[in-house]
Each structure stands twice: as structure tokens, then as C-alpha cells.
DOPADO-180785 format. One record per residue (C-alpha): residue number from 1; x, y, z. Coordinates in steps of 0.25 Angstrom, whole numbers, plus 5000, padded with zeros to 4 digits. Layout:
<rs>
+-----+------+------+------+
|  nr |   px |   py |   pz |
+-----+------+------+------+
| NUM |    X |    Y |    Z |
...
+-----+------+------+------+
</rs>
This chain:
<rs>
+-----+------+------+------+
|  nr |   px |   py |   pz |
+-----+------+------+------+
|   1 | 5542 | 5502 | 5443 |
|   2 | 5531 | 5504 | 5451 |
|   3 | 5521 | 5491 | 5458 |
|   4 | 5510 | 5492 | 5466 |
|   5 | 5507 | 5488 | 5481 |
|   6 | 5494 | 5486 | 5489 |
|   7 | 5494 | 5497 | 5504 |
|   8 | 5491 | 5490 | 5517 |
|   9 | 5484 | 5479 | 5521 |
|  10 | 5469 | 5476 | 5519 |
|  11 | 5469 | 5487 | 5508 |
|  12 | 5465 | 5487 | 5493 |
|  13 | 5476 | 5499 | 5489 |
|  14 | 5488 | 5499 | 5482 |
|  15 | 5500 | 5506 | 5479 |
|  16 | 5509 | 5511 | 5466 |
|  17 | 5524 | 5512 | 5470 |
|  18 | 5533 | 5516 | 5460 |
|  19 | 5546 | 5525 | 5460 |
|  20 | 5548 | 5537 | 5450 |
|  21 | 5561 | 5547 | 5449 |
|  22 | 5559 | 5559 | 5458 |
|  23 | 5562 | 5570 | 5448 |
|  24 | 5565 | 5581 | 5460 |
|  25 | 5574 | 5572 | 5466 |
|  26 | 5578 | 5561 | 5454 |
|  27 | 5576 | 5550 | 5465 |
|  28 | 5567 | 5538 | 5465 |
|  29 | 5555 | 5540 | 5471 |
|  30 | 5545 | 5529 | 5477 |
|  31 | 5531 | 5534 | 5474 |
|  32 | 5518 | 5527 | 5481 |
|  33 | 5503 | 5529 | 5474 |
|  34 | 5492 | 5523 | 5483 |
|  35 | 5477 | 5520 | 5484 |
|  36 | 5476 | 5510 | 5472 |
|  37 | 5467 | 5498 | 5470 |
|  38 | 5476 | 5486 | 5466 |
|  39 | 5471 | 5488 | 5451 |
|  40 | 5474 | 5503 | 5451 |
|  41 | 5489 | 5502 | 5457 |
|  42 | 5492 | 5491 | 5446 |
|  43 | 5487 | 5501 | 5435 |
|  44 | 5493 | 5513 | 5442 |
|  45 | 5507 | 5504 | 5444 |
|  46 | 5508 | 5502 | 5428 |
|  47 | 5504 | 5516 | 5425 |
|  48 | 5517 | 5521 | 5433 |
|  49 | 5525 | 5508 | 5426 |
|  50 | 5521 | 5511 | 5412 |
|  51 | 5525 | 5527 | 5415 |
|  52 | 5537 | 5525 | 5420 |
|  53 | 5540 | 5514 | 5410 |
|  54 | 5536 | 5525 | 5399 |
|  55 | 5543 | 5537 | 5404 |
|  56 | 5531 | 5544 | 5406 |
|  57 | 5530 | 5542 | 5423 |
|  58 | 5523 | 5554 | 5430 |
|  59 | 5525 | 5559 | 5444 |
|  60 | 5513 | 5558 | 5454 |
|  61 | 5509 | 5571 | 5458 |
|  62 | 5497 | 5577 | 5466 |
|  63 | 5497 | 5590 | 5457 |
|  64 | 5485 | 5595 | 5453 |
|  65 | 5478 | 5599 | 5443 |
|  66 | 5476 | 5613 | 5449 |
|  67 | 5490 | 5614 | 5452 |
|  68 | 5495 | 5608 | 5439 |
|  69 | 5486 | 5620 | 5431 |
|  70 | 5492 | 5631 | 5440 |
|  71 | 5505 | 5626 | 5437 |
|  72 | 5502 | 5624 | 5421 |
|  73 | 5494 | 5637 | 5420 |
|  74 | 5505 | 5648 | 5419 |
|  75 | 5517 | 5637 | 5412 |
|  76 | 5505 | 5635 | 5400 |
|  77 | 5501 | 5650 | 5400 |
|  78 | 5516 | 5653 | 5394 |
|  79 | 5519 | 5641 | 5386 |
|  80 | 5506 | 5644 | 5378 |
|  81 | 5507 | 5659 | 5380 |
|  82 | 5493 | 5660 | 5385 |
|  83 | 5490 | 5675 | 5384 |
|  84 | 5483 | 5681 | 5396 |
|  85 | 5468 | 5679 | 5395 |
|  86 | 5472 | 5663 | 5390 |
|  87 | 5479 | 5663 | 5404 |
|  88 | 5468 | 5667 | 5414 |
|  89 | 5458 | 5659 | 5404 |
|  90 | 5467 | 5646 | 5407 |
|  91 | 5468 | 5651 | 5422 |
|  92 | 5455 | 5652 | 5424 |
|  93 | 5449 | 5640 | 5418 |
|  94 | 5462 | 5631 | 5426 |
|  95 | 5455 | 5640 | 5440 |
|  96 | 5440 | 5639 | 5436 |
|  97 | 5438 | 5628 | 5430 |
|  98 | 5450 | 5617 | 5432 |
|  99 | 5456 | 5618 | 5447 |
| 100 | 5442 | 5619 | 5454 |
| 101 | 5438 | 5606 | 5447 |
| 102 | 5451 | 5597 | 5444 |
| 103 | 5461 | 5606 | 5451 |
| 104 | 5463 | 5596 | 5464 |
| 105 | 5465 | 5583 | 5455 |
| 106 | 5477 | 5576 | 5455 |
| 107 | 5483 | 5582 | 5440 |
| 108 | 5487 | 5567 | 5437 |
| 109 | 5475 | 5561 | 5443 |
| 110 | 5464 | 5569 | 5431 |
| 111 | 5458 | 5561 | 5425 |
| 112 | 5448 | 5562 | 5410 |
| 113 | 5437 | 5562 | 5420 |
| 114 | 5440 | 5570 | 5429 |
| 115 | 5441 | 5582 | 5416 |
| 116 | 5428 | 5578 | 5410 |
| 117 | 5421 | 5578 | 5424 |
| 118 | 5428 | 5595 | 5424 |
| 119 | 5420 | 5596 | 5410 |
| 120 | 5408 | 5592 | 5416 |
| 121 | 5409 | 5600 | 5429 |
| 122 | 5414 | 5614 | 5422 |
| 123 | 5402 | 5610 | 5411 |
| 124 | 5392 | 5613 | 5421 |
| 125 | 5399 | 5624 | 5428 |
| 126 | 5393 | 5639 | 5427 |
| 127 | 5401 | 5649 | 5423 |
| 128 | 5406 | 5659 | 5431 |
| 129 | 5417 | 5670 | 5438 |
| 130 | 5428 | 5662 | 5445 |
| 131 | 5438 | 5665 | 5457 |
| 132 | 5450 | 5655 | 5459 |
| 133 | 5442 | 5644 | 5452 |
| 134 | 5428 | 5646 | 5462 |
| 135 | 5415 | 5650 | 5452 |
| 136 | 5409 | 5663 | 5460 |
| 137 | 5395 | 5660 | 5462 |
| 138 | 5383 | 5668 | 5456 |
| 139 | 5370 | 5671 | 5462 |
| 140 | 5359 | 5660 | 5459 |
| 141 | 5355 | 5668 | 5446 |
| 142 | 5367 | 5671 | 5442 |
| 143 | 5370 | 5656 | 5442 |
| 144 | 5359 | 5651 | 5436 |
| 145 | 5362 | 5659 | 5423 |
| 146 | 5377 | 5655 | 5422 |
| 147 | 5380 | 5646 | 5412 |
| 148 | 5390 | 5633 | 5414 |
| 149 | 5404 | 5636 | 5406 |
| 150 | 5404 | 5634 | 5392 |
| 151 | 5411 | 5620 | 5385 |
| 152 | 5421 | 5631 | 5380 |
| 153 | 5426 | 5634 | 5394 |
| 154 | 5426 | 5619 | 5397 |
| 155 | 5434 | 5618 | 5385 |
| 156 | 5444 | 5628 | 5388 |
| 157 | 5446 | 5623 | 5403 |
| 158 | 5449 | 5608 | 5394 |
| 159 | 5460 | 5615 | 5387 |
| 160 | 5467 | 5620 | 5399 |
| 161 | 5465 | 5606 | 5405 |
| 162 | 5471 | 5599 | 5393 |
| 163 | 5481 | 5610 | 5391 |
| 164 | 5486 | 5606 | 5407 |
| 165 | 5486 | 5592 | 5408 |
| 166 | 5492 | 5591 | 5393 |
| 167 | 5505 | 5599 | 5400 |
| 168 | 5503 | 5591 | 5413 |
| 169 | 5507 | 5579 | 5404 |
| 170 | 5519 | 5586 | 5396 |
| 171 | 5523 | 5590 | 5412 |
| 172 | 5521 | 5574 | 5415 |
| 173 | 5512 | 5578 | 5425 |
| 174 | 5501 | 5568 | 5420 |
| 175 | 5503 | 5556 | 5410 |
| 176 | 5491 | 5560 | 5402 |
| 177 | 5482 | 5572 | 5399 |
| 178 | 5469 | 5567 | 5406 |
| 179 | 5459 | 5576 | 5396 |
| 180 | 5447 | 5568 | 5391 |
| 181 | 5448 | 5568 | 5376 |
| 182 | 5435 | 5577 | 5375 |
| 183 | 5432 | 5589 | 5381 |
| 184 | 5419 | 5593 | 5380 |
| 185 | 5412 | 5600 | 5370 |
| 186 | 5413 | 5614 | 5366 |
| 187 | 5399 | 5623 | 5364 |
| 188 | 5402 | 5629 | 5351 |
| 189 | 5391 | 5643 | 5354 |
| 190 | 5392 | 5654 | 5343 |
| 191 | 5395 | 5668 | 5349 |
| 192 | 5384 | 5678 | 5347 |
| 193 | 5388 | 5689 | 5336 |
| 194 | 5380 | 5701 | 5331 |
| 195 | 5377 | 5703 | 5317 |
| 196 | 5382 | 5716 | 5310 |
| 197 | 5370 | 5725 | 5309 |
| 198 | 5369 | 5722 | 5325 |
| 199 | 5384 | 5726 | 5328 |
| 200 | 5378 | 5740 | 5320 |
| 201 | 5367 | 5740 | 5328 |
| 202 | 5374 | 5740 | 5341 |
| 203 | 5384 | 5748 | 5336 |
| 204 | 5372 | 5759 | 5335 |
| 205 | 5366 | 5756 | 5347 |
| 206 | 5380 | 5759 | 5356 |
| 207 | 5382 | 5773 | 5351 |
| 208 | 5377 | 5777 | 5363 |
| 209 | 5392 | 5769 | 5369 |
| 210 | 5404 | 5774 | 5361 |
| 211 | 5412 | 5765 | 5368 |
| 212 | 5405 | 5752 | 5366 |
| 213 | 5400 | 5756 | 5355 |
| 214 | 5416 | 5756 | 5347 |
| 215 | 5419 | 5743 | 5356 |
| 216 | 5409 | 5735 | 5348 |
| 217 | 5410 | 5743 | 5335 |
| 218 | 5425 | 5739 | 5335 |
| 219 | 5423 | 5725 | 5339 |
| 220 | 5415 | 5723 | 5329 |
| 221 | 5422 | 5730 | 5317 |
| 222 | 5436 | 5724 | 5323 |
| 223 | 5429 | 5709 | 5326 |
| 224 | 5439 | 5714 | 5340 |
| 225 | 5439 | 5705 | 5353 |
| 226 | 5435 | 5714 | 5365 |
| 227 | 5447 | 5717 | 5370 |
| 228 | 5453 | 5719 | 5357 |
| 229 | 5444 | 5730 | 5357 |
| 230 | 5446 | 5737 | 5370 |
| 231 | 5461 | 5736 | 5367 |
| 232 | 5462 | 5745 | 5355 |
| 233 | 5470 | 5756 | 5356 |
| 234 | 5472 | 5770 | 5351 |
| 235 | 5485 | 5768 | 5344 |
| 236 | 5478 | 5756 | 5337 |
| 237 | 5470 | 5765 | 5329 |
| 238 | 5474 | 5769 | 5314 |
| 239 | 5462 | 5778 | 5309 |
| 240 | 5471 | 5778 | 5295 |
| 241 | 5475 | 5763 | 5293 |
| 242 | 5473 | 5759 | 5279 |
| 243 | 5464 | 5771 | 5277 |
| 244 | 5451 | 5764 | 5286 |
| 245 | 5458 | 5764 | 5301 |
| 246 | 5461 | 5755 | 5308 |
| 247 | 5465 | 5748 | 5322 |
| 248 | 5474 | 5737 | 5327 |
| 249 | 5470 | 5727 | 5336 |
| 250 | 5483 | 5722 | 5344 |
| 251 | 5478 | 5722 | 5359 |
| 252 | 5468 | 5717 | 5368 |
| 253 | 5464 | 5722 | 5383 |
| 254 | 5461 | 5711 | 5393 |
| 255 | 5460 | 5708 | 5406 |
| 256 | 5471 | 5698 | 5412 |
| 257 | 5473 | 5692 | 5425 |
| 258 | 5485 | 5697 | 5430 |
| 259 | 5491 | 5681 | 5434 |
| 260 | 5490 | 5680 | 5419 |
| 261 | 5500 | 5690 | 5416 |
| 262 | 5511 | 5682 | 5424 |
| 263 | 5507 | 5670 | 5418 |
| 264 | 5508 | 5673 | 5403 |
| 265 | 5515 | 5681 | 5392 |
| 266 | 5514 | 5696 | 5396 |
| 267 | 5518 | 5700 | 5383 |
| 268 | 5504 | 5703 | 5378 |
| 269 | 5502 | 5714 | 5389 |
| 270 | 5502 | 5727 | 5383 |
| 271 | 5497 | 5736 | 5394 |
| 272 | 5491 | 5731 | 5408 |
| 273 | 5480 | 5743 | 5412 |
| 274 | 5481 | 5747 | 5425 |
| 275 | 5471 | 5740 | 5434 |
| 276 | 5459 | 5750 | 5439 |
| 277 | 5456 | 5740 | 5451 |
| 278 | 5466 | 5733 | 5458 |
| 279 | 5467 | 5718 | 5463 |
| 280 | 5462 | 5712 | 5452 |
| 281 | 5467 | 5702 | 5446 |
| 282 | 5466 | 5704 | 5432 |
| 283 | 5472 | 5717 | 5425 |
| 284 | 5468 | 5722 | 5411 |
| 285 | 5479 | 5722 | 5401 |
| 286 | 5480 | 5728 | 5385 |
| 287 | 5488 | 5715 | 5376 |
| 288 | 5491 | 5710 | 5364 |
| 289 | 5482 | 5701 | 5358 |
| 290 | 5484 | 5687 | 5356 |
| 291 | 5491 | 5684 | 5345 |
| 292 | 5496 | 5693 | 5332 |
| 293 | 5484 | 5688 | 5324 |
| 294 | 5475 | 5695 | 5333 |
| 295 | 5481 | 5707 | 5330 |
| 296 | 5474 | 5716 | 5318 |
| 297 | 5470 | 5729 | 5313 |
| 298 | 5457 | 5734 | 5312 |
| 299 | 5452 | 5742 | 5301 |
| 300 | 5439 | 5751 | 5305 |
| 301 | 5428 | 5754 | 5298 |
| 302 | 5424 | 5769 | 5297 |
| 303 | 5415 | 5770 | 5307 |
| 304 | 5424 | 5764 | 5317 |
| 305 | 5434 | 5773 | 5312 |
| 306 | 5425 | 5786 | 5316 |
| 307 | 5423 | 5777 | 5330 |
| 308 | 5435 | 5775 | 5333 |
| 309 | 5438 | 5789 | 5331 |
| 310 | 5426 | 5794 | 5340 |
| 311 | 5432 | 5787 | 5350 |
| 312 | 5445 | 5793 | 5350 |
| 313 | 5439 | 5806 | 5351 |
| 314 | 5432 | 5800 | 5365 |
| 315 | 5444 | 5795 | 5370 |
| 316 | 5453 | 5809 | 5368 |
| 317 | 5439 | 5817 | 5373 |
| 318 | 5440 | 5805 | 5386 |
| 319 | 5457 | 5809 | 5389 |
| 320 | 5454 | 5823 | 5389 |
| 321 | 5444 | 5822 | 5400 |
| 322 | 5450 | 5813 | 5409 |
| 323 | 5464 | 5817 | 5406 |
| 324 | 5475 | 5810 | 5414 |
| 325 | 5461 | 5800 | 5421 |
| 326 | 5461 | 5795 | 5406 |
| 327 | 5468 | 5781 | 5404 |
| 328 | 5476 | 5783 | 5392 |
| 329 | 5478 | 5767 | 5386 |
| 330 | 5476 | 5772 | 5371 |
| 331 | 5462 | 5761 | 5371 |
| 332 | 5451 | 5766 | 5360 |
| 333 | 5441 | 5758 | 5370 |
| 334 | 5442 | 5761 | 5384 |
| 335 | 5434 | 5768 | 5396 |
| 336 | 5433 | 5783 | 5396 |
| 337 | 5446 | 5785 | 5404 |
| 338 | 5454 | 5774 | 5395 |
| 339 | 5453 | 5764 | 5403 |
| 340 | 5452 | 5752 | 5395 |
| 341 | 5440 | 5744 | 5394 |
| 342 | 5443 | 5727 | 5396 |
| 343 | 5435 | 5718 | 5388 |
| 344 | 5426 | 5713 | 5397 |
| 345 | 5420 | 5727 | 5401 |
| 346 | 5417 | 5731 | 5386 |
| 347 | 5410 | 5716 | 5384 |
| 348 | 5400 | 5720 | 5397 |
| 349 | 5398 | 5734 | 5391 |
| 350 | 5394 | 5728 | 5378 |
| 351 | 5385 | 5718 | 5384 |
| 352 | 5380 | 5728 | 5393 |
| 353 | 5376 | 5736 | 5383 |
| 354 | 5369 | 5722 | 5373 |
| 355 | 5361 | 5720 | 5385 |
| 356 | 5356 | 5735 | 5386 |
| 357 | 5350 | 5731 | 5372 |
| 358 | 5340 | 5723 | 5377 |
| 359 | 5342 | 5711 | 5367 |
| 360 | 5344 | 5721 | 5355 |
| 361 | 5356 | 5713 | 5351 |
| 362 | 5363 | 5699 | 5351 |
| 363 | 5368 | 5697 | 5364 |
| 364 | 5383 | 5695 | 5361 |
| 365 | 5396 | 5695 | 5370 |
| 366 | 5407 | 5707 | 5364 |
| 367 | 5416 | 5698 | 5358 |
| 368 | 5402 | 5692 | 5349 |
| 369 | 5407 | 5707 | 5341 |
| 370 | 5419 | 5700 | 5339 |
| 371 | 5412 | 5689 | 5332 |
| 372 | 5401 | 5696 | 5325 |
| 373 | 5411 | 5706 | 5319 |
| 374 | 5420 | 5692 | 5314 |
| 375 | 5406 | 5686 | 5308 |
| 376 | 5402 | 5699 | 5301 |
| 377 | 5416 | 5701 | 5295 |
| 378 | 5416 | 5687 | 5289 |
| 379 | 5404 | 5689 | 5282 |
| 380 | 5404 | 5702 | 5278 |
| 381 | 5420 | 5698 | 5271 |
| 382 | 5414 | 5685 | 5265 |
| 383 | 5422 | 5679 | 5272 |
| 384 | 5437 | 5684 | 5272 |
| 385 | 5441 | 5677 | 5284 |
| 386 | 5457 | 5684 | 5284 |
| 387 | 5449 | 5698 | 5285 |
| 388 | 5440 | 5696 | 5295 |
| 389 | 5452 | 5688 | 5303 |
| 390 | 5460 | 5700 | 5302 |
| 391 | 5449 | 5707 | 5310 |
| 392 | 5446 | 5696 | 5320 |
| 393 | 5462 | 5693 | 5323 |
| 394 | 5459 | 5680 | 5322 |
| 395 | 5472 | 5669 | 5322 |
| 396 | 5465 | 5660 | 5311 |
| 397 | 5454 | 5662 | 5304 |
| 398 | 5448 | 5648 | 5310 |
| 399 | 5445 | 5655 | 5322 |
| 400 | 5437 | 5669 | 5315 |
| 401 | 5430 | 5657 | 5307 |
| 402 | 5426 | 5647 | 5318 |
| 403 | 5424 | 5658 | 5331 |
| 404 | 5420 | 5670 | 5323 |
| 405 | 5412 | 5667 | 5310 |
| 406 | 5397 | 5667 | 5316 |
| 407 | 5387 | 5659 | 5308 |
| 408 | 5378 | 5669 | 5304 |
| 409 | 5362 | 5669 | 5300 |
| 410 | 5359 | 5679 | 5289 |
| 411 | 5373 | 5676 | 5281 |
| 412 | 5367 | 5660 | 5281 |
| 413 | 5354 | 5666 | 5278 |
| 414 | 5359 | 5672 | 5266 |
| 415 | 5367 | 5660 | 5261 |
| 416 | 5355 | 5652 | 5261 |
| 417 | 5349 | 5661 | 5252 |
| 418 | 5360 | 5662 | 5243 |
| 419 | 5358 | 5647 | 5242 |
| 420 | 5343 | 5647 | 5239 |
| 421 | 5347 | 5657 | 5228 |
| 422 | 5358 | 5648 | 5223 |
| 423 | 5356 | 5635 | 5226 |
| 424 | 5343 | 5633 | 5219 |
| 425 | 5344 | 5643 | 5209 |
| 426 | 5351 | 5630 | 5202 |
| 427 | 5339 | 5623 | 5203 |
| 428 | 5332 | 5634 | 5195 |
| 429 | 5342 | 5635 | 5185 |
| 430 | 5339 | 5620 | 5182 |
| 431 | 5327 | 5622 | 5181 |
| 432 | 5327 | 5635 | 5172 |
| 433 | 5336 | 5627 | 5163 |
| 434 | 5326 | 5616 | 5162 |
| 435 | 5315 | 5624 | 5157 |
| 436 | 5322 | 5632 | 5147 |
| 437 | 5318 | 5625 | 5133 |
| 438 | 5330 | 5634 | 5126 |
| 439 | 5341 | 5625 | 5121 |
| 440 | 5356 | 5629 | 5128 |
| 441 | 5363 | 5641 | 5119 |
| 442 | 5374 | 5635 | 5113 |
| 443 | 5388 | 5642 | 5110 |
| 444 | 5386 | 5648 | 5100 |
| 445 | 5375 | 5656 | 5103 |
| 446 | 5375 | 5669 | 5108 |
| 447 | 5371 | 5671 | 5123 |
| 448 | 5366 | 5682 | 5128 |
| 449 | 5376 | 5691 | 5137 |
| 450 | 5369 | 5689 | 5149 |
| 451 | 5369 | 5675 | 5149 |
| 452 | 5383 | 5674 | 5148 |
| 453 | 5390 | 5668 | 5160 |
| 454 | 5405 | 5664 | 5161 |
| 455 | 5400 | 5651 | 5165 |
| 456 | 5392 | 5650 | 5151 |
| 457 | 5403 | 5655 | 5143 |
| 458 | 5412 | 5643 | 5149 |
| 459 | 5401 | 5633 | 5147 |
| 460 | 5400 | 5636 | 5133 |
| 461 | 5414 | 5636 | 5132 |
| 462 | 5415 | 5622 | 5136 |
| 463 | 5404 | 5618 | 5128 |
| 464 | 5408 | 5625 | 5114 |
| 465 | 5423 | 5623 | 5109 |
| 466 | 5422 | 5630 | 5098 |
| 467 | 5418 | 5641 | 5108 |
| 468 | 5432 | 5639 | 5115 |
| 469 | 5440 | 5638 | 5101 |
| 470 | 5434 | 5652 | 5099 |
| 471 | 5435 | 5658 | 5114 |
| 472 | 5451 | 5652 | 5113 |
| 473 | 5454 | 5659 | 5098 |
| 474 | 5446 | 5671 | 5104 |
| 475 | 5456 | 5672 | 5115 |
| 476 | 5468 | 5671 | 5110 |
| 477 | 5466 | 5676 | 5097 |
| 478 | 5475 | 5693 | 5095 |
| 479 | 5470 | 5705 | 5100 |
| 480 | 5460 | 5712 | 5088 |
+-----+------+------+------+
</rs>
């Protein structure tokens, strides 16, 4: 039971004294909390009454939050088998954007407000590079055009914030998640995509870059993510599947930290490359892809076929010149000694090479393919969703429907003028049938063939029973 009693003489503080079981030692333990005004110890008092009452008694601790997430991080990583780029995501928004704003508060002392005030704060933060949670300054210049981060990052550090405290209370290290009810709002901005005949267009103007120039031409024919496309291989290939070729899409290249592979499942790890610079801290790894779903087959059109092929050609002409110096990893896309190619760097060479057009095209990022080849697909099937998922490699077709399907202009163009055509074509119908002083044909006079319509015919027939007596007897009377 615990009571309440005022400190020394002349003050206005009070103390909570209570007893609780030590779980270490399973002995009784006499614990003081200090500081109180009279009114706060009274409510403090029935707050430790009520628990203990209940059951539901928590320990004082002087964790923190910082020390609480280091401690959560790798335990959540395996119960939710986080793969390796969801690892150093969560890691790094706990380091960037949690521990150098909240990370020294008491874990049982955060408050709703104290979260809300973390919205604000990261709201009107600018983004940036990080190094052990401290944002690396630009120049003046540089500054001035970064941007603040996005509500969809503010989001993601909200889930990871939810996801620890909602285990901090199944660990009965709080009493009560202390997450405000409403984050804030998530921008919903459409991703820039390319129409078709500007994915052909570029597609001539790269000639001049082999190599590119089959990175987007896949992407876009295979609706593939980047490092989907970089991690193609050799033995993926099937020039005779189904009689139009083919290539499977099973693997993925990224680049990991290498904390991450002791801290998740390193079953997805088919091939860690060897590191052409060492001391870093992040290696560059070929695995699987997330889930069975995302796995798929390709089917090529010819003149990716006859690409394809060219490239095969290249790369045999490539080990014959630099013989035992040649990287042998099987990729179709790689650099000229086999090395493979990590996403990031084939994402700076396209934009390197959109921003050599001089404002000639859309200014997209790589992965905008992705989506414009998703859009293209849908509208070009009518909409068979189920084929267009087998592309995509999507789980459901919720997400190709909600991320990928692009609201376009032309296709909305057209439907209105499918509308003028249709929609008040009924009003000059109307009209027509109004100022035509000829009396309706009746059944039983002849029509002429053109202006019989399965519609008419059942309108007569409903019309005229002695016209169904005669259809019926016609029907089932014997063959002549």
C-alpha cells in the first residue's frame, strides 16, 4: 500500500512510498519517489494503489528511450523477419530521427506531447546525409535548395514509434502506449511516369549507350524494380521458352549494411561480392526477393530478344579480352570487367544522361519506368489486372492498382469524347423519333434487313403473341 509523506521542514514536497516484490531478489523492496506537490503525490499514491490492486504494477526504471530501441531493434528484426534493407530503414530512422530528439527521455516518462512536439520539429527538418544521428551540413547554397522530410518519412518514423512502445507495454515496461491517436497527415504526390511513345523515343536516343540503353529497355518491357534489373543472370535466360523467350526474375542486387546481416535472416543471401574498397561498412550482396509473389517470368518481345542477344555477344567479346582480369558473376548487366552494377549507380547514370537532354523529357526518377510500364500495361490490356500483376510481381492487386495505375490525360480525353458521342446521341434520337410523321411498323410487316436488330426482334416478340406462337412451332417443329 503505498502513502504519501511531506520532506523536511519548511518545504512544500512530498514523497510516494510504497513496497513492491524485487523480481532479482524475490524480496520486498521499499521504494521512495520524490519531488511531488501535495496534489501530485495523492494522484501518484492512487495510481501505484490502483496497479497493484490490478495486477498490472510496473517497475521504475530510468531506461530510456534510446536504450530501450537499441534493445528492441535486433529482438523486432527477427520476430518480424525484417529482410535486410527494412533493417537498416528502421535503424536508421531510430539513429536519425528518434534518439537525437527523444532518445535521453525517461521511456516511462514520454508523454502524447512530447511525440507531437517530434512531428513538428522533424516537419521542418531539411533533409540530408547522416552519421551516428548528426545531419552533415551543406554549404549555404546547398542548403537553401534542400527540402524538409517528406510527411511519408514522418510517417515511417510514427510506425517504428508505435511498433516500440506497443512491445514496451507487452514487456511491461510502460502501462500505456503513449502515441497521440493521430499522426500527421500523409502527402499523397503522384510519381512522374513517361508516356509510351517517350520510353521509344529515349529508347532511340540511347543507342549511342548499349548498356543503358537495355537497362531501360528491360525495365520498361518487364515493369522491373532496379535491382531486379541489375541482378538478372545468364542462366535466367530461355531464348526458346514458350517459342517467344523468356527470363526469370528470382534475385535482386543491393547494397546492405553489414550490422544488418547479424541482425536478420541471412537465408535470403545468395552471393556477397567481394568488396573493391575496404573499410566500409556496407557490402554489396545478390538475394532473393522478398516473397514468392515477387517472383516471375518475363516473356520478351522480339526486339528485346535480338538485344539481349547483342549483348551476349559483348560480354563473351569483353572475357576474351580481359581473360582471367574478367569478373565472371554470370550478370547480363554489369561493367565491362563483370563487375556488377548496384542500383544507385545505374539510377545516377540514367539521370545523368535525362539531364544531358536539356529538358527534352519528363524529368523522372528510374524507378518512374517501373510505373510508367505498369500504367501502359493496363491500358493497353483494358484492364486485365492478373496479367499485368504477373509482370509487376505484385502480392495483390491493390497495391498495382492504388501505387501503380497513373491517371492519365489523353485516355480521359478520349472517354469524354466517347461521352459526347454517346450521351447525347439519345437526345438526337428523341428528337428524330418526334419529327418522323410515319406511323411505327407493326409485326407483320416486313422490315428491311438492315434495320433488323436483336433488340427489335425481341421487342416485337414481346409485343406480338401470335408472333411468339409462330417463333415456338417454328422451333420445335422436325427437321424438313
Amino acid at each position: 500500500m503505498a502513502y504519501i509523506q511531506k520532506r523536511g521542514k519548511g518545504k512544500n514536497t512530498y514523497a510516494v512510498i510504497y513496497s513492491y516484490k524485487d523480481p532479482q531478489s524475490n524480496r520486498n523492496t521499499s521504494k521512495w519517489e520524490c519531488g511531488f506537490t501535495k496534489e501530485e503525490a495523492e494522484r501518484r499514491r492512487d495510481e501505484i494503489n490502483m496497479q497493484q490492486r490490478d495486477g498490472c504494477f510496473i517497475l521504475p526504471s530510468d531506461q530510456t528511450v534510446r536504450e530501450f530501441f537499441e534493445e528492441w531493434l535486433p529482438v523486432q528484426a527477427l520476430k518480424s523477419r525484417w529482410g535486410l534493407s527494412s533493417y537498416s530503414s528502421n535503424r536508421g530512422i531510430v539513429i536519425n530521427h528518434i534518439n537525437p530528439h527523444i532518445g535521453e527521455l525517461k521511456l516511462q516518462k514520454v508523454t502524447s506531447e512530447d511525440i507531437d512536439k517530434l512531428y513538428a520539429t522533424l516537419l521542418q527538418t531539411k533533409r540530408g546525409q547522416y552519421v551516428q544521428g548528426i545531419r552533415q551540413r551543406w554549404t549555404p547554397a546547398q542548403e537553401a535548395k534542400k527540402k524538409c522530410l517528406s510527411t511519408t518519412m514522418v510517417k515511417e518514423v510514427r510506425d517504428v514509434l508505435n511498433a516500440g512502445f506497443e512491445t514496451a507495454v507487452e514487456w511491461k515496461r510502460i502501462t500505456r502506449n503513449p502515441m497521440p491517436k493521430k499522426g500527421p497527415q500523409k502527402d499523397s504526390v503522384e510519381r512522374e511516369i513517361w508516356e509510351a511513345d517517350t520510353v521509344l523515343a529515349a529508347l532511340e536516343d540511347l543507342e549511342d549507350d548499349p548498356l543503358l540503353h537495355l537497362l531501360v529497355h528491360m525495365t520498361f518491357i518487364g515493369s522491373l524494380r532496379e535491382g531486379e534489373a541489375v541482378g538478372v543472370q545468364l542462366s535466367d535466360i530461355n531464348f526458346d521458352f514458350k517459342g517467344v523467350g523468356a527470363f526469370s526474375v528470382t534475385k535482386t542486387i543491393q547494397r546492405v549494411r553489414k550490422d544488418a546481416l547479424t541482425s536478420v535472416n541471412e537465408k535470403t543471401i545468395l552471393f556477397r561480392f567481394p568488396e573493391v574498397f575496404s573499410g566500409k561498412k556496407s557490402i554489396l550482396v545478390l538475394k532473393k526477393l522478398k516473397t514468392k509473389s515477387s517472383e516471375r517470368v518475363i516473356f520478351m518481345t522480339p526486339q528485346l530478344r535480338e538485344e539481349i542477344q547483342t549483348r551476349l555477344k559483348q560480354i563473351e567479346e569483353d572475357k576474351e579480352r580481359l581473360g582471367e582480369r574478367y569478373f565472371d558473376y554470370g550478370l547480363l548487366i554489369c561493367q565491362p570487367n563483370g563487375r556488377p552494377i548496384e542500383p544507385a549507380l545505374s539510377y545516377k547514370r540514367f539521370k545523368k544522361w535525362l539531364a544531358q537532354q536539356e529538358g527534352q523529357y519528363p524529368d523522372i526518377v528510374f524507378h518512374g519506368l517501373r510505373h510508367s510500364s505498369s500504367t501502359y500495361k493496363l491500358e493497353l490490356s483494358e484492364g486485365d489486372i492478373k496479367s499485368v500483376q504477373g509482370d509487376t510481381g505484385h502480392k495483390t492487386a491493390g497495391v498495382l492498382l492504388n501505387t501503380y495505375a497513373h491517371i492519365r490525360n489523353q485516355p480521359r480525353m478520349e472517354l469524354t469524347k466517347k461521352i459526347a458521342r454517346e450521351f447525347y446521341k439519345q437526345s438526337d434520337s428523341h428528337a428524330a423519333a418526334s419529327s418522323n410523321s410515319e406511323p411505327p411498323k407493326t409485326a407483320d410487316e416486313p422490315l428491311p434487313a438492315s434495320d433488323v436488330t436483336e433488340k427489335l426482334i425481341i421487342t416485337m416478340l414481346k409485343n406480338s403473341p401470335d408472333l411468339q406462337q409462330k417463333l415456338l412451332r417454328a422451333l420445335i417443329a422436325p427437321d424438313a
